[in-house]
TORKOL-4160 file (C-alpha; in steps of 0.2 Angstrom, whole numbers, padded with zeros to 4 digits, m for minus):
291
<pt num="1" X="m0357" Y="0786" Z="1720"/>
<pt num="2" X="m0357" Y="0793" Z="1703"/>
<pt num="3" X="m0375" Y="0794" Z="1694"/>
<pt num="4" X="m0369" Y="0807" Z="1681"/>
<pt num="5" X="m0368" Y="0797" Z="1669"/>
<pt num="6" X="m0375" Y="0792" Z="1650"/>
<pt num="7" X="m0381" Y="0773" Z="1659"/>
<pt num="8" X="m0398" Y="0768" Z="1662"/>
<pt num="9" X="m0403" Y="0769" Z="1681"/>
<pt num="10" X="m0416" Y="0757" Z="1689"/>
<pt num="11" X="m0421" Y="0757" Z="1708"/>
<pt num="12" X="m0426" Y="0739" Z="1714"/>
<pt num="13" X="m0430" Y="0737" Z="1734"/>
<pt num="14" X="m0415" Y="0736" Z="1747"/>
<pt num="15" X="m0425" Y="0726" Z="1759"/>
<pt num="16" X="m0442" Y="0717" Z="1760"/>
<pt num="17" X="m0450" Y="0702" Z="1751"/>
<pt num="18" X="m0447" Y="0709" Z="1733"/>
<pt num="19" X="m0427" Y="0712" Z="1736"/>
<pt num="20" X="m0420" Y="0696" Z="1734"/>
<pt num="21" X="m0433" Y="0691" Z="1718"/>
<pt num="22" X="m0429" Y="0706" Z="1709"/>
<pt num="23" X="m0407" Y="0704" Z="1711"/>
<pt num="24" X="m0411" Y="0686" Z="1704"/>
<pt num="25" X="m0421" Y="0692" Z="1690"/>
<pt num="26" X="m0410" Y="0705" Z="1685"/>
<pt num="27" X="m0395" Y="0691" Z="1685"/>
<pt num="28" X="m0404" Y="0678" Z="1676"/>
<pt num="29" X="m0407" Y="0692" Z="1661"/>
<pt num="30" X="m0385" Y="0692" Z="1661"/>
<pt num="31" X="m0386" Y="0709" Z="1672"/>
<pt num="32" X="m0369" Y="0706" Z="1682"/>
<pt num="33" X="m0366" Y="0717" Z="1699"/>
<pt num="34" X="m0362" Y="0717" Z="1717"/>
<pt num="35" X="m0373" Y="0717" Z="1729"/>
<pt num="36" X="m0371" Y="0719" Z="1748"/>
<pt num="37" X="m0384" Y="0721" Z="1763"/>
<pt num="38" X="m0376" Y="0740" Z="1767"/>
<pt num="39" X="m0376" Y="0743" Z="1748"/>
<pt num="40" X="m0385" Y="0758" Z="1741"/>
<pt num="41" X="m0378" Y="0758" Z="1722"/>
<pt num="42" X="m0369" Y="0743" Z="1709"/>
<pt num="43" X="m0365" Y="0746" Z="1692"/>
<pt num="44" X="m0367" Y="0735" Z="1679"/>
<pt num="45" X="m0351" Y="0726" Z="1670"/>
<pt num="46" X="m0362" Y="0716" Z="1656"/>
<pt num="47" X="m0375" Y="0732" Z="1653"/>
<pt num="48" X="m0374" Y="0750" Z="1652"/>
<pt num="49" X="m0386" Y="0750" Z="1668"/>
<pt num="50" X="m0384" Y="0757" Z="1685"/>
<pt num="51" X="m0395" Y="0749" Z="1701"/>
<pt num="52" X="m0400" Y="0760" Z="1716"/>
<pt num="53" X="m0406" Y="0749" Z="1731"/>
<pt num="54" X="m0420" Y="0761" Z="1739"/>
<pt num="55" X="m0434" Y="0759" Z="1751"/>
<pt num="56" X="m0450" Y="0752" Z="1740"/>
<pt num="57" X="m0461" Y="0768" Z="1747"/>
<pt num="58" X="m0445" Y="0780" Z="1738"/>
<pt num="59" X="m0447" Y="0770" Z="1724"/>
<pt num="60" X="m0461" Y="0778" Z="1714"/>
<pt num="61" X="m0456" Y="0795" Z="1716"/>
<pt num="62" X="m0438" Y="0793" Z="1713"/>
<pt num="63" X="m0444" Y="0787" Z="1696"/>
<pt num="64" X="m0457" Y="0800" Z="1693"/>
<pt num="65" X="m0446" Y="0812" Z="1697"/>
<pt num="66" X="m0431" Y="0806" Z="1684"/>
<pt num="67" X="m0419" Y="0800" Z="1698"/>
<pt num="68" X="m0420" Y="0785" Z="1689"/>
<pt num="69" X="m0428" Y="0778" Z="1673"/>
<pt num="70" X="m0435" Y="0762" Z="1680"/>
<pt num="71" X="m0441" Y="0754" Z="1696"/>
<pt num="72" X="m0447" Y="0738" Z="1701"/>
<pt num="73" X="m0460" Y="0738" Z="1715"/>
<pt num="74" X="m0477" Y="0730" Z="1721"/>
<pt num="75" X="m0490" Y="0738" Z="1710"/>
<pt num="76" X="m0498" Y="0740" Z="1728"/>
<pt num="77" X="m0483" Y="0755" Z="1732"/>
<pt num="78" X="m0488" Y="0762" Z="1715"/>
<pt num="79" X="m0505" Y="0764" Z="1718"/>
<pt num="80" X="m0504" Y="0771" Z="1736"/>
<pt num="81" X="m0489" Y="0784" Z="1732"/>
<pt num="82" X="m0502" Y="0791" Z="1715"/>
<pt num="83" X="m0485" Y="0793" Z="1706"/>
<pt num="84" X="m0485" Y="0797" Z="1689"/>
<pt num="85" X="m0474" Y="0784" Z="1680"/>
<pt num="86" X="m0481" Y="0772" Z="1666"/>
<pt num="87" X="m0482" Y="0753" Z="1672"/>
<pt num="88" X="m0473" Y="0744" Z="1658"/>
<pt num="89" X="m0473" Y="0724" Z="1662"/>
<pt num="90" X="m0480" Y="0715" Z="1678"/>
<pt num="91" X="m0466" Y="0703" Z="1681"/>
<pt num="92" X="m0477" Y="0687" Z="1690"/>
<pt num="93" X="m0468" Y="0688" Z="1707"/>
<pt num="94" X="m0472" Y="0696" Z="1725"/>
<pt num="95" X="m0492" Y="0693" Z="1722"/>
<pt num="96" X="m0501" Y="0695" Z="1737"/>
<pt num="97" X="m0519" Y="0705" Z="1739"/>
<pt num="98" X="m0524" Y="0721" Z="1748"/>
<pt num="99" X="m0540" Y="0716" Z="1755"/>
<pt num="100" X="m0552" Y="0722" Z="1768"/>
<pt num="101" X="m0554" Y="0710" Z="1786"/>
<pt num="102" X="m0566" Y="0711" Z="1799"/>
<pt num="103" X="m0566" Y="0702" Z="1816"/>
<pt num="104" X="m0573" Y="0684" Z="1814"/>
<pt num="105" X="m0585" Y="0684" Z="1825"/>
<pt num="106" X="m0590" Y="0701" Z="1822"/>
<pt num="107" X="m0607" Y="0708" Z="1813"/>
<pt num="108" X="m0596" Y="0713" Z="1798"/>
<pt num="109" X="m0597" Y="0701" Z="1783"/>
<pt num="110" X="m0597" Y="0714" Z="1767"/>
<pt num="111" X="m0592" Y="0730" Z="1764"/>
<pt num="112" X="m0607" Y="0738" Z="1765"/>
<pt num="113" X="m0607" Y="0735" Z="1782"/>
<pt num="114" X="m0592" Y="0746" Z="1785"/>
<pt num="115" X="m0604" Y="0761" Z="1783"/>
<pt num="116" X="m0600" Y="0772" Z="1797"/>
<pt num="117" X="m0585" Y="0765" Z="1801"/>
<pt num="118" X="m0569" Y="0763" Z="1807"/>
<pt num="119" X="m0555" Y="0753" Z="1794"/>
<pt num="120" X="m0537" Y="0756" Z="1798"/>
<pt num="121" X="m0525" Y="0754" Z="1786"/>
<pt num="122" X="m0507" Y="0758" Z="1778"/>
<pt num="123" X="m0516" Y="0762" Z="1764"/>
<pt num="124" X="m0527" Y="0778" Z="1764"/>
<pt num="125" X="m0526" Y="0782" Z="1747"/>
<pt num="126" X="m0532" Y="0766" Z="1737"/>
<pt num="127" X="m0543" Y="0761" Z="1751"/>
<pt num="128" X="m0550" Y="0779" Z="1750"/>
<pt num="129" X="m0554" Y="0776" Z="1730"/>
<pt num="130" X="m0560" Y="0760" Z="1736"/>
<pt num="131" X="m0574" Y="0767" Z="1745"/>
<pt num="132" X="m0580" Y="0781" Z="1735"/>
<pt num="133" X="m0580" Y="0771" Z="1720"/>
<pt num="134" X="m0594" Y="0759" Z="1731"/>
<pt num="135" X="m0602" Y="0776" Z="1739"/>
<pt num="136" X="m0596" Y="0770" Z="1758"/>
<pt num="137" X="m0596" Y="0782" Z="1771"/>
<pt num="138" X="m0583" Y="0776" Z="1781"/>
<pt num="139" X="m0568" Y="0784" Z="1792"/>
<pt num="140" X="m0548" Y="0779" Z="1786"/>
<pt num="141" X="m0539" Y="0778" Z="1801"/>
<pt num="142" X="m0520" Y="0780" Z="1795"/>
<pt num="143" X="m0507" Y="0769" Z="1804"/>
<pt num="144" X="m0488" Y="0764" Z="1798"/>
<pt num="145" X="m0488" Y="0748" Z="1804"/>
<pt num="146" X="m0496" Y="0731" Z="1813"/>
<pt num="147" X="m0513" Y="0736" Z="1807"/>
<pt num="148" X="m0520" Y="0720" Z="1811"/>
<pt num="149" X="m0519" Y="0725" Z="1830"/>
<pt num="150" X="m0529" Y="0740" Z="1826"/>
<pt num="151" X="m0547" Y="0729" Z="1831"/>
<pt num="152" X="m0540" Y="0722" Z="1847"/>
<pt num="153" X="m0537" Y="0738" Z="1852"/>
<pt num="154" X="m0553" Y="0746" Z="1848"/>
<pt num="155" X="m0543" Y="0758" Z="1838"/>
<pt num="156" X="m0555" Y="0753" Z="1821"/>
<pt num="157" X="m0567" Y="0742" Z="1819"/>
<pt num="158" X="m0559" Y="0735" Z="1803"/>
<pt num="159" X="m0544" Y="0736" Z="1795"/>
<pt num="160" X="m0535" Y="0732" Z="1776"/>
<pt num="161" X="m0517" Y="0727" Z="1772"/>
<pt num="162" X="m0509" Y="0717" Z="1762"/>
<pt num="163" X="m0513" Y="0698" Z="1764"/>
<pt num="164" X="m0500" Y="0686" Z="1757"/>
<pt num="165" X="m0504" Y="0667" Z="1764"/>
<pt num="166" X="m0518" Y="0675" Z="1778"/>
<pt num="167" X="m0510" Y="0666" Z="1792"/>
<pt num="168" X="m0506" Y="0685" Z="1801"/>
<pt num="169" X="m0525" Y="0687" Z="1800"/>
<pt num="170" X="m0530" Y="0672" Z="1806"/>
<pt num="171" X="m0518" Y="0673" Z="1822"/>
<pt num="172" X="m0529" Y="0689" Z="1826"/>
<pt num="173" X="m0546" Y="0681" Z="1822"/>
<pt num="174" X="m0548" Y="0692" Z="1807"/>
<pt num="175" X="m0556" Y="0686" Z="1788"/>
<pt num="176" X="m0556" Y="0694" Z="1774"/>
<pt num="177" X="m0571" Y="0701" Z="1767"/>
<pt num="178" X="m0567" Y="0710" Z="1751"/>
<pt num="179" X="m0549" Y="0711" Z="1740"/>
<pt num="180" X="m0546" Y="0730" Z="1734"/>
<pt num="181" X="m0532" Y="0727" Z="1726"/>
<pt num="182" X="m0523" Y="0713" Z="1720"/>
<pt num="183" X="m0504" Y="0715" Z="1715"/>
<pt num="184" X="m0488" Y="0708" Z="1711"/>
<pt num="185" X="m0472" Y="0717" Z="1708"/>
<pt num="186" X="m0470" Y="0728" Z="1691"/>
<pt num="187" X="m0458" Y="0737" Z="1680"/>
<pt num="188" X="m0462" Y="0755" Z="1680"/>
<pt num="189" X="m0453" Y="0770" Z="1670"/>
<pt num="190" X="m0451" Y="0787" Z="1670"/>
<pt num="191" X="m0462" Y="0797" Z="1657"/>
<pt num="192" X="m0446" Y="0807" Z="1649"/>
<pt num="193" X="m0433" Y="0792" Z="1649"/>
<pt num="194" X="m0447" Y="0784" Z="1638"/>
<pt num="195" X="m0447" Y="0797" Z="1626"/>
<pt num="196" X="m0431" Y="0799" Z="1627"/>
<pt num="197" X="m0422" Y="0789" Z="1610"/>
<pt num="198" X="m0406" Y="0781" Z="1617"/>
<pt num="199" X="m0414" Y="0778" Z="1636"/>
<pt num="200" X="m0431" Y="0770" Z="1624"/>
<pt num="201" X="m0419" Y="0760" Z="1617"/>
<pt num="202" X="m0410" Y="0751" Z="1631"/>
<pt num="203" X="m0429" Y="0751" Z="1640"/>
<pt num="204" X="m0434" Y="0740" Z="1626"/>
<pt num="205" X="m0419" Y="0730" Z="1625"/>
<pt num="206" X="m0420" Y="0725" Z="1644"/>
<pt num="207" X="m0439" Y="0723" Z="1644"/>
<pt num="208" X="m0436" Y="0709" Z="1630"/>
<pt num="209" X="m0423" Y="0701" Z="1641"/>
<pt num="210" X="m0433" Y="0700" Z="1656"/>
<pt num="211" X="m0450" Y="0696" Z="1646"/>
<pt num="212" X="m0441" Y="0681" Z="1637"/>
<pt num="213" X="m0435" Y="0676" Z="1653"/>
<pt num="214" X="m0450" Y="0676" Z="1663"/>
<pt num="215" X="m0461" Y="0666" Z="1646"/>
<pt num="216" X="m0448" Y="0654" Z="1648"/>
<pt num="217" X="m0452" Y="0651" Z="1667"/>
<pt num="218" X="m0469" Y="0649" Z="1663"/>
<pt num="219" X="m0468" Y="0638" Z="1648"/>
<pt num="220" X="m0463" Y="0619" Z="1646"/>
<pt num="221" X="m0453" Y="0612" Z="1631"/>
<pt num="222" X="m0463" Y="0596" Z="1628"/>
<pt num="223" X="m0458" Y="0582" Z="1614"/>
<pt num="224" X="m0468" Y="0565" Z="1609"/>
<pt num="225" X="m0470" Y="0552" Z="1598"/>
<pt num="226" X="m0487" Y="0551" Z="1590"/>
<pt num="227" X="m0500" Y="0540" Z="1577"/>
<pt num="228" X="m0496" Y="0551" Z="1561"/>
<pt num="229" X="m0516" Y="0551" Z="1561"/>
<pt num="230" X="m0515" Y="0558" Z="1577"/>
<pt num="231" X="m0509" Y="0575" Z="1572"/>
<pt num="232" X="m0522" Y="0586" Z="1567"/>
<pt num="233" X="m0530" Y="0582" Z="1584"/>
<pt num="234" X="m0513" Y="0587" Z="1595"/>
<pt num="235" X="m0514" Y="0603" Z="1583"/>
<pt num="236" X="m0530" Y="0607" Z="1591"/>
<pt num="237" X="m0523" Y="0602" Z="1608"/>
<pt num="238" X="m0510" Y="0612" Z="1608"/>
<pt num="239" X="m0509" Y="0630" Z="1614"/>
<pt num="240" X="m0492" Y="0634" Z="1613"/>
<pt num="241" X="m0482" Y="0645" Z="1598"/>
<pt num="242" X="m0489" Y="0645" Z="1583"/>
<pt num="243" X="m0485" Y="0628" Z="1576"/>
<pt num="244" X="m0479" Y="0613" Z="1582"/>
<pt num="245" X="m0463" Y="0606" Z="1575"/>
<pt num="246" X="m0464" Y="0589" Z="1566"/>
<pt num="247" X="m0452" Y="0576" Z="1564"/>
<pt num="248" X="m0453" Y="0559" Z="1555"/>
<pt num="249" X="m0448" Y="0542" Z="1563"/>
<pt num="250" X="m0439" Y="0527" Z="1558"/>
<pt num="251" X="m0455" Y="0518" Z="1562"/>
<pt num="252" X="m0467" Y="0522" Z="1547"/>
<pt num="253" X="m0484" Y="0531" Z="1551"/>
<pt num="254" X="m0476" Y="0538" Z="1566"/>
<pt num="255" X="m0469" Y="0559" Z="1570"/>
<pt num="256" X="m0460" Y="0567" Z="1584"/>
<pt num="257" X="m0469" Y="0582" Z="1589"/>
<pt num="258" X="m0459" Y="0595" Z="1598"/>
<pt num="259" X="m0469" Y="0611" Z="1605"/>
<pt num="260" X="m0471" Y="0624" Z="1622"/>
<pt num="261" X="m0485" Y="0624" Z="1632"/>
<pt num="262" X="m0489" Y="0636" Z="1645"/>
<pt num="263" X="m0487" Y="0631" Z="1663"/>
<pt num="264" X="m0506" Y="0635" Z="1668"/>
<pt num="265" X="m0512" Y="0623" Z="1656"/>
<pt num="266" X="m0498" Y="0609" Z="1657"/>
<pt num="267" X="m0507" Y="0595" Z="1665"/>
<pt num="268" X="m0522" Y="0597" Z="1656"/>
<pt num="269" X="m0514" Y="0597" Z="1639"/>
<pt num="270" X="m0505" Y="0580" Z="1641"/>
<pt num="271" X="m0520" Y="0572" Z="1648"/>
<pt num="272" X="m0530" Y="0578" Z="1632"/>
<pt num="273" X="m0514" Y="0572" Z="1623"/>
<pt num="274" X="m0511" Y="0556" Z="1629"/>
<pt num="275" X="m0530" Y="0552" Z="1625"/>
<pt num="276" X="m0526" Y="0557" Z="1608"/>
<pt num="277" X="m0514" Y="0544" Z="1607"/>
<pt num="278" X="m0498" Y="0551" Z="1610"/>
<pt num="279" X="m0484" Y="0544" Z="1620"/>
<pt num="280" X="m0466" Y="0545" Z="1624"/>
<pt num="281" X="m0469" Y="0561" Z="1631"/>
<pt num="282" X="m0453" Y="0570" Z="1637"/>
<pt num="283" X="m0456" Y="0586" Z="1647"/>
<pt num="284" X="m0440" Y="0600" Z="1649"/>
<pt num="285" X="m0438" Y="0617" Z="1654"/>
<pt num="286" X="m0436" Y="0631" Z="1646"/>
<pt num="287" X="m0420" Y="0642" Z="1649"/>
<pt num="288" X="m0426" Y="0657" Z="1637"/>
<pt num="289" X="m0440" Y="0661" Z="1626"/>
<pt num="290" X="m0438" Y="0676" Z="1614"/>
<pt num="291" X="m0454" Y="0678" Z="1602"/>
């Protein structure tokens, strides 16, 4: 394995939820490599960019320490580990919450009724910012792993971990009572390889490949046919770019309008536009989006 080279380096996660998600992304941005379960390192054929596969908790001080120039991991890694890396893009994958649970039928039902208290956690660091931010006295207990287990065993009286669909705290009779953190898996970068020139440069020219693919994952291509009257009211309507494009038709007094609309808002911008009198309406996706 040779890292002594001019490429830029990323570390993305060898195993865990944000593994396979972050190989895909990189793939659909025209990043071509090999990748294997027992791999630790691929280099790139279509980009001068090398790939380290790590444990997500190395993640953040590999990049801090200049090992490598980028990382993807959860924010929630970041924060723990306190590395000092600059979080360049949240990329809208691997979202789940840190959050505080209690037993159900407990006495607990805030936080501030975890003064004098026992919450375990994976998470000592944030959880600790957590509670002094709030003034809570309250005693971390440190464990690695199956913190939800922790209250069954009268090891803590509470515990907080990350919660992605809540079914691991409902099969222990726990329910969240307060999120700490909420993250999602983010782009990170080592200080120097920004201000570096050459490494700023491919930085930049990656981030715009990702960016652009993840807009257009998150935007619709929708065209209609519309009263030519209609169109200052779709104008108002529409929330995509910054002006629709706007075709005639053979049939006189009516246009073909063609814009993006966010994904968050679709359904309630084609209702609005179907009451404005359009119709027709063809909906596709969007492969890239560069702006």
């Amino acid at each position: 394995m040779d890292l002594n080279n001019e490429n830029l380096k990323i570390a993305i996660q060898k195993k865990g939820r944000l593994s396979q998600p972050s190989g895909e992304l990189l793939k659909a941005v025209g990043i071509e490599f090999d990748s294997s379960d027992g791999r630790l390192f691929a280099r790139c054929r279509s980009y001068p960019l090398d790939i380290l596969f790590l444990r997500d908790d190395d993640i953040p001080e590999y990049v801090q320490d200049g090992v490598t120039d980028l990382g993807i991991v959860g924010l929630n890694v970041v924060e723990e580990k306190g590395a000092k890396v600059s979080k360049l893009d949240f990329l809208g994958y691997g979202e789940c919450e840190l959050c505080v649970a209690v037993p159900k039928q407990g006495e607990m039902h805030s936080v501030f009724d975890l003064r004098g208290k026992r919450i375990a956690t994976s998470y000592p660091r944030v959880l600790g910012k957590f509670l002094a931010d709030r003034g809570l006295d309250a005693r971390i207990i440190e464990i690695s792993g199956s913190v939800e287990i922790a209250p069954g065993l009268d090891v803590a009286d509470a515990i907080c971990d990350l919660v992605s669909t809540g079914s691991t705290l409902r099969i222990h009779d726990l329910v969240p009572i307060e999120v700490v953190l909420k993250s999602e898996a983010v782009l990170i970068a080592n200080q120097n390889s920004i201000a570096d020139t050459r490494k700023s440069e491919l930085i930049e020219r990656l981030r715009t490949r990702l960016l652009s693919h993840l807009q257009a994952k998150r935007t619709k291509y929708v065209m209609m046919n519309a009263p030519e009257g209609a169109l200052a009211t779709i104008k108002e309507i529409l929330p995509g770019m910054k002006s629709p494009t706007i075709l005639p038709l053979a049939e006189k007094g009516m246009i073909a309008v063609h814009t993006a609309v966010p994904e968050e808002v679709f359904w309630d911008v084609i209702e609005r536009l179907k009451g404005a009198g359009a119709t027709d309406l063809l909906v596709v996706p969007v492969e890239k989006m560069v702006v």
